[in-house]
N, C-alpha and C positions, 0 to 999 in steps of 0.2 A: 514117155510122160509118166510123170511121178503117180500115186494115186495118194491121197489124204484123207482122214479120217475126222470128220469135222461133229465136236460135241458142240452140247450147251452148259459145260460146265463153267465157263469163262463168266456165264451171262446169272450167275447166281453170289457173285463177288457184292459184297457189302460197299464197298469203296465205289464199284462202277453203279452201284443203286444209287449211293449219295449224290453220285457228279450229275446223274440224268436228273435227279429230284432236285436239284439247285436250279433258282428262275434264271442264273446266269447262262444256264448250258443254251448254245446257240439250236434255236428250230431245224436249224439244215443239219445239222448233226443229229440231231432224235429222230427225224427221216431219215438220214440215211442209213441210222443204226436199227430201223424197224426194218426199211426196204431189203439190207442185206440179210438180216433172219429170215424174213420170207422167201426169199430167193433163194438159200441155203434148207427152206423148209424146218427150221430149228422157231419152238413157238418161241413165242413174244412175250418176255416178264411182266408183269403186273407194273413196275416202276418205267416202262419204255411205251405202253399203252397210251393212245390216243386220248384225252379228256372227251368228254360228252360234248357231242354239238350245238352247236346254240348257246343261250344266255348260261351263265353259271347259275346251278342249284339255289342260291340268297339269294341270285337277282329277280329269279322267278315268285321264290317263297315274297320277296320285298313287293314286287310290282302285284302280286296279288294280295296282300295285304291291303296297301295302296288302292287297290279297286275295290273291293269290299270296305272299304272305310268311306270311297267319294261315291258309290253307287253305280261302279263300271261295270257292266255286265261282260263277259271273256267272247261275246261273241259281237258286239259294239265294232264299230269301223271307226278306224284312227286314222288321222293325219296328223304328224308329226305330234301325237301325243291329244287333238283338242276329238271328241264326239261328234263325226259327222251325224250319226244318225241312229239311232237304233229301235229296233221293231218290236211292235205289240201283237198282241195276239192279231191282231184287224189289219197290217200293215203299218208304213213308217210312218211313224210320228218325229216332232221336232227336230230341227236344223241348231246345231251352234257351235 
């Protein structure tokens, strides 16, 4: 059995930054191009990195604007977007 010498120099290329950062590059291919660095133990570029979980950064900066403009408090219970209920100092007040 041969033995191989496996860098990260491959994974610092300008060209393979643009292809990952195009919306075109398919999902199963940026998994499976993170899954084999890690298995390989070679870190993970900054352009091949996971985005943040959850809503994107403007949706949350937007949707809290949004509630600070109509009076939504961040701890208020939602259904599908309408105020079931939210608490006062004394317990729940108002239905709508």
């Amino acid at each position: 059995m041969a033995v191989v010498t496996v860098t990260d120099t491959l994974t610092h290329n300008p060209e393979l930054a643009e292809y990952f950062a195009s919306p075109s590059t398919d999902r199963r291919i940026r998994t499976g191009f993170r899954l084999a660095l890690e298995w390989l133990g070679l870190p993970i570029p900054d352009y091949a990195r996971r985005g943040e979980a959850g809503r994107m950064k403007g949706v949350r900066q937007l949707t809290a604007a949004y509630n600070a403009d109509n009076g939504i408090r961040p701890h208020s219970k939602h259904v599908r977007g309408t105020v079931i209920a939210e608490t006062a100092g004394n317990g729940w007040i108002g239905r709508g």
